[in-house]
matplotlib code that plots the C-alpha trace (Angstrom):
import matplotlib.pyplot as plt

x = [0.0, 3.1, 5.0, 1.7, 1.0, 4.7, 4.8, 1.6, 3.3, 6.1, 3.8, 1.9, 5.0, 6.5, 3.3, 3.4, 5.8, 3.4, 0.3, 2.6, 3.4, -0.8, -1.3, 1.3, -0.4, -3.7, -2.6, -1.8, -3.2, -3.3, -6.9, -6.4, -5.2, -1.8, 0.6, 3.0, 5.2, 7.3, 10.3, 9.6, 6.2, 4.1, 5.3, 8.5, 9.9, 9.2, 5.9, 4.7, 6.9, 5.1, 1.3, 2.0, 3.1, 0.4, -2.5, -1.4, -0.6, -4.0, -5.3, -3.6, -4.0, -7.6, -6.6, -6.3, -2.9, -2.7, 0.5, 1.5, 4.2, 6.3, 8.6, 12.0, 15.4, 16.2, 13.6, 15.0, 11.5, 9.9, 12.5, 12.4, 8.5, 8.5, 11.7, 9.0, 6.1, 4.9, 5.7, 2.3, 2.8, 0.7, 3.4, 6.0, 8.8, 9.5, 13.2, 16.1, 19.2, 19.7, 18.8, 19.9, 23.1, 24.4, 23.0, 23.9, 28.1, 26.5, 24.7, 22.9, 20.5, 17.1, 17.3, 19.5, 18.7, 20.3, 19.1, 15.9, 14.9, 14.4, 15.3, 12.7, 13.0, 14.8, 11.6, 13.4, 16.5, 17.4, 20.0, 19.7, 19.8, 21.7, 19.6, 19.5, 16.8, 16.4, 17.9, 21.4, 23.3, 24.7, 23.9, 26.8, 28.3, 31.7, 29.7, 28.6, 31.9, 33.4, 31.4, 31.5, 35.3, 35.3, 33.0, 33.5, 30.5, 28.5, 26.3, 23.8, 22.3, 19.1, 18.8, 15.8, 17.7, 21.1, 22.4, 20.0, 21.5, 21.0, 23.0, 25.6, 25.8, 26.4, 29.1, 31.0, 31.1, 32.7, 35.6, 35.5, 35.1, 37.4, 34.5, 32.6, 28.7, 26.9, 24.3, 20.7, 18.2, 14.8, 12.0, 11.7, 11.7, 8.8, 9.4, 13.1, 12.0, 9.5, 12.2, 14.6, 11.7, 11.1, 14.9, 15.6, 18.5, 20.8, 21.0, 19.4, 20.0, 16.6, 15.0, 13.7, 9.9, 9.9, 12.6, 11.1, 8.1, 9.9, 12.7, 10.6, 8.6, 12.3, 11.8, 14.8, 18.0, 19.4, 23.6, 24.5, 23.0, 24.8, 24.8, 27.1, 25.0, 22.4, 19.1, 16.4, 14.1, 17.3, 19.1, 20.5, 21.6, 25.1, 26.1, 28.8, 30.9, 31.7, 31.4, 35.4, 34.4, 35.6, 33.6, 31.5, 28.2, 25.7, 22.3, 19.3, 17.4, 14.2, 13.8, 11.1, 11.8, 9.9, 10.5, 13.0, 10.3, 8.1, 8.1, 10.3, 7.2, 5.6, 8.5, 8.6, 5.3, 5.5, 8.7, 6.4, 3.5, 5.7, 8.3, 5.0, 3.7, 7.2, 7.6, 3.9, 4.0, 1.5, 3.5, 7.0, 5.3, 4.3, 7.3, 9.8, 7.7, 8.5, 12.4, 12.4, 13.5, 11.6, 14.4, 12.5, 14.7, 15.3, 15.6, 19.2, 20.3, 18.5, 20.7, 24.3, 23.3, 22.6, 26.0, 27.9, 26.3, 26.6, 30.7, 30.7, 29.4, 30.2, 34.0, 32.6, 31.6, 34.7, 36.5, 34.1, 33.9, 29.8, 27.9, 23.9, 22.5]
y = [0.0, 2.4, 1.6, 1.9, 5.4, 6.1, 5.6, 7.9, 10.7, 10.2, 10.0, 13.1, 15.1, 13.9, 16.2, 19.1, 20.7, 19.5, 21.1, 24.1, 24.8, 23.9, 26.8, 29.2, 28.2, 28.8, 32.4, 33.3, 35.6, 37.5, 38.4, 41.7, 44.4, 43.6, 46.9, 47.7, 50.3, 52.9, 55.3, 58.2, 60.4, 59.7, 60.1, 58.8, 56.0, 53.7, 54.8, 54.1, 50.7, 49.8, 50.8, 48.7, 45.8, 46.5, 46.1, 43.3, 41.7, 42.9, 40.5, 37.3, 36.4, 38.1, 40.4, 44.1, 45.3, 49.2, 51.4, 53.4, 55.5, 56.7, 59.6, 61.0, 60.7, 58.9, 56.0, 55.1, 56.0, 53.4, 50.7, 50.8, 51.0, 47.6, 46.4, 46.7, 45.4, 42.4, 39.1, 38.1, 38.6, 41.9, 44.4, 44.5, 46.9, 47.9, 48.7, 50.7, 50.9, 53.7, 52.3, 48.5, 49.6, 53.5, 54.2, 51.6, 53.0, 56.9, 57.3, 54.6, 53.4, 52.1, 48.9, 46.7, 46.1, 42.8, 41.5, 42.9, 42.8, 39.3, 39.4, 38.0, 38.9, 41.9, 44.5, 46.5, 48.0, 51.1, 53.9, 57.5, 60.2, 63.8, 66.6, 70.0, 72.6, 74.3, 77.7, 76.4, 77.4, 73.9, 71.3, 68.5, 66.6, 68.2, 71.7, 71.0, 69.9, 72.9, 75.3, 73.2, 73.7, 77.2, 78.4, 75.2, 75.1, 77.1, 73.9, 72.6, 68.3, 67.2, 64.4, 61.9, 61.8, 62.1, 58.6, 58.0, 56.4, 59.8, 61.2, 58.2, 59.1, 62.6, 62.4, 59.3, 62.0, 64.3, 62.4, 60.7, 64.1, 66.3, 68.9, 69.6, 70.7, 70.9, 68.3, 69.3, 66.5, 66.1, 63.6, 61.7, 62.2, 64.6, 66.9, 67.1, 67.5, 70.1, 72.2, 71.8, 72.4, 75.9, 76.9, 76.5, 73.6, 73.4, 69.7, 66.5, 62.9, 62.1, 58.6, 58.0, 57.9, 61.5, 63.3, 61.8, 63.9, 66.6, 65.9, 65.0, 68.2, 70.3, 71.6, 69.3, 68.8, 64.7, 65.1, 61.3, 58.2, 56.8, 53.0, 51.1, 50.9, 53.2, 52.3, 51.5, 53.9, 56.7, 55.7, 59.1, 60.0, 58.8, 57.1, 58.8, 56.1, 56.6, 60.2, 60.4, 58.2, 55.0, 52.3, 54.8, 52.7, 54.1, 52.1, 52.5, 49.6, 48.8, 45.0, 43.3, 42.8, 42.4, 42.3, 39.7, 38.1, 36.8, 33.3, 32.1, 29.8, 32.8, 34.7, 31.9, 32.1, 35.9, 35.1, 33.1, 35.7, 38.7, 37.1, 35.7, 39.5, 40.5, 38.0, 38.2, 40.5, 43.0, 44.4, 44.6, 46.1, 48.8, 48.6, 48.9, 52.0, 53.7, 52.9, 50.0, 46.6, 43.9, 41.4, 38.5, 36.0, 34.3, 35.3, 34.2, 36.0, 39.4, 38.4, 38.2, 41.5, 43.5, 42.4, 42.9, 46.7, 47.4, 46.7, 49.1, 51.8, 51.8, 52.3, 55.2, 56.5, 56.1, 57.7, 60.9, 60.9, 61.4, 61.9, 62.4, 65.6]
z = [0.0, 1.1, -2.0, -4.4, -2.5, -3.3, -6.9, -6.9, -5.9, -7.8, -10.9, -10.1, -9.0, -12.4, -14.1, -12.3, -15.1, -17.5, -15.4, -15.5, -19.1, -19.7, -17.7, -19.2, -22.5, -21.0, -20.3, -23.8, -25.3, -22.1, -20.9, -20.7, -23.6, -24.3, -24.2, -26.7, -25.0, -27.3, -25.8, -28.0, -29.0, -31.9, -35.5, -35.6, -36.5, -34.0, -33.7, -37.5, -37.0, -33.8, -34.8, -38.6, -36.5, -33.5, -36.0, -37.2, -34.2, -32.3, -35.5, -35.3, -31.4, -31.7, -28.3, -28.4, -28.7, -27.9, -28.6, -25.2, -26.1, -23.0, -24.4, -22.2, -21.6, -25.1, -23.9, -21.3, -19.1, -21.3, -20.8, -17.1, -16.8, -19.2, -17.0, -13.8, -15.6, -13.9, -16.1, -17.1, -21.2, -21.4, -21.8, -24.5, -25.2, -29.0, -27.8, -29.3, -29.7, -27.4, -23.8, -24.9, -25.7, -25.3, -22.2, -19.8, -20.9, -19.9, -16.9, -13.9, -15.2, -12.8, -14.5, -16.4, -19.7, -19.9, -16.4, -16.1, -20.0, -21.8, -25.8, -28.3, -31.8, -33.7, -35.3, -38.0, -38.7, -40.4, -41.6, -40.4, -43.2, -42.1, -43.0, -43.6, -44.0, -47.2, -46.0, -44.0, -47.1, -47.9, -50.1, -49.4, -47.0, -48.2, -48.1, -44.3, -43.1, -44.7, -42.8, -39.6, -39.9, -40.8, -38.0, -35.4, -32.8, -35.0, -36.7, -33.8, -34.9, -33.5, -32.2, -30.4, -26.9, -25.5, -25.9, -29.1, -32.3, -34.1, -31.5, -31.7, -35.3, -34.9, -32.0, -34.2, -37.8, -35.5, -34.9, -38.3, -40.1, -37.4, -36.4, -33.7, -34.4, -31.3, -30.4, -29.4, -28.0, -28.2, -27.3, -30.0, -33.9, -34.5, -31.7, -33.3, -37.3, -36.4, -34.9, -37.7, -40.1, -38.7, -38.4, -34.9, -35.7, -38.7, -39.1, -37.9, -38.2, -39.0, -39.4, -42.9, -42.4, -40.8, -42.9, -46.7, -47.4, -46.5, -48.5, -51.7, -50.5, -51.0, -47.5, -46.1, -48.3, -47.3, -47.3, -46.5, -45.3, -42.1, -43.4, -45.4, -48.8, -49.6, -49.0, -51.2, -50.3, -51.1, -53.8, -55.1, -51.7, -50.9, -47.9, -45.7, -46.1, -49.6, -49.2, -48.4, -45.1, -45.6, -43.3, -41.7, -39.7, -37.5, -37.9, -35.9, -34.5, -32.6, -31.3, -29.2, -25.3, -22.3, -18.2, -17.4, -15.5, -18.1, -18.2, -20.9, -22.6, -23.2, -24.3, -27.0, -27.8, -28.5, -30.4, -33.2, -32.6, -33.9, -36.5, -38.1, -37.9, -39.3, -42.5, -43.4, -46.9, -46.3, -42.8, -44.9, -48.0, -45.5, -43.6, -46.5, -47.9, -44.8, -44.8, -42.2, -43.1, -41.4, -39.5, -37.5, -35.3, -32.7, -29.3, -29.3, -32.0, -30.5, -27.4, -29.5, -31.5, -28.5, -26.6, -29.9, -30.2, -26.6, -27.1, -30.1, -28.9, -25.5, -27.0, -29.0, -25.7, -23.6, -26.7, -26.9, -23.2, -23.7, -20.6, -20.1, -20.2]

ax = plt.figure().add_subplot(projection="3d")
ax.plot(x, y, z, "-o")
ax.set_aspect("equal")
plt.show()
């Protein structure tokens, strides 16, 4: 009777992970709204990224998904609300480059983005494009560097947050190019082209989707893109690179995360969710029309690509001796 007893336990003991994983399953979709968090205002890049691949999302697991976008300090606010969100599935992060990977090398952070934020797939990845407004009196990047060296510390960027990849881009053309224009933060994208549209900042390096209509418009005047190639969507507008810049690479990036404490089933889960979002045609016509390129993966491969860029640019850093503003 002991020994029968016995091997009953043992048996239901042996199911408990099995009871376990049935109920993580159970909880997906969550049964409330599901948030997808943004660090910078509406209209940018990662906004229009995040609402294309919301919809689409909100669709396929038949559960609201809302866009809350959570603007300040570069997006770092946004990281460390998502980095306290309890671990239930319902809140996601559409992360960037910035927080994941500058700003842990500039300032204490309240969280750690690689111990209190769990990778799950890449979203899209992009160039920036340096811009000018129509009346700055220059037309080329050999045109801008020549008045930035003539008159050094009069040229001000814009950028979406100290610690952003637009200003990343701007501090590393410094040293590449020997000048020293003055950066200028913002809170996000818009807040930064509306500024530069009206003349109150010389030069920005915008994302694509909010500098183009402005561009084809003749409002804006594109000097360089800040990738290797040029991108599709540009493909008169040099890169810096071959612009007398040999190797020059600052991409922009936004990748999927959520708090540390979300179970890893259902970080799985949401891993198939969104790279099916991301690969299905209708989300990268509309991505790739806007200058993002759609790049679905695993959650290993988000891991690898965050340390890599995190080593990168926290020498760029060190070397500029950047510090939060």
């Amino acid at each position: 009777m002991i020994k029968r007893r016995l091997l009953q336990a043992g048996a239901a003991l042996a199911l408990l992970p099995w009871f376990s994983l049935l109920a993580q399953a159970q909880d997906f979709p969550p049964k409330k709204p599901v948030s997808l968090v943004v660090g910078f205002a509406p209209g940018g890049a990662a906004d229009t990224a995040a609402r294309l691949i919301a919809k689409k999302l909100g669709d396929n697991i038949g559960q609201t998904v809302i866009v809350d976008n959570k603007p300040g300090a570069g997006g770092n606010i946004a990281h460390q609300f998502v980095a306290n969100a309890a671990g239930d599935g319902a809140t996601l992060l559409f992360g960037s480059v910035g927080p994941l990977t500058i700003a842990p090398h500039m300032m204490k952070l309240g969280y750690d983005p690689v111990r209190d934020l769990a990778p799950i797939t890449m979203g899209v990845n992009f160039p920036n494009v340096l811009v000018v407004h129509e009346g700055a009196g220059v037309k080329t990047l050999a045109e801008y560097v020549a008045l930035a060296k003539k008159k050094p510390g009069s040229i001000d960027f814009a950028s979406s947050g100290a610690g952003s990849a637009s200003h990343l881009a701007g501090e590393l053309f410094n040293v590449r190019a020997g000048i020293e224009t003055v950066h200028i933060p913002y809170k996000g994208g818009a807040p930064a082209l509306q500024d530069l549209l009206g003349g109150r900042v010389a030069s920005y390096y915008s994302t694509p989707s909010t500098a183009s209509p402005h561009i084809e418009s003749g409002k804006l005047i594109p000097l360089a893109t800040t990738g290797l190639s040029r991108p599709a969507f540009m493909p008169n507008v040099p890169t810096i690179a071959e612009s007398g810049y040999a190797g020059f690479n600052a991409t922009n990036w936004y990748a999927f995360v959520a708090s540390a404490k979300t179970p890893v089933s259902l970080l799985d889960r949401w891993n198939r969710e969104l790279v099916k979002v991301l690969n299905a045609p209708d989300v990268r016509e509309q991505l790739l029309k806007h200058g993002l390129t759609p790049q679905p993966g695993t959650r290993d491969e988000l891991a690898r690509y965050i340390a890599s860029e995190s080593a990168t640019w926290g020498r760029i850093v060190r070397e500029r001796k950047i510090t939060a503003e």
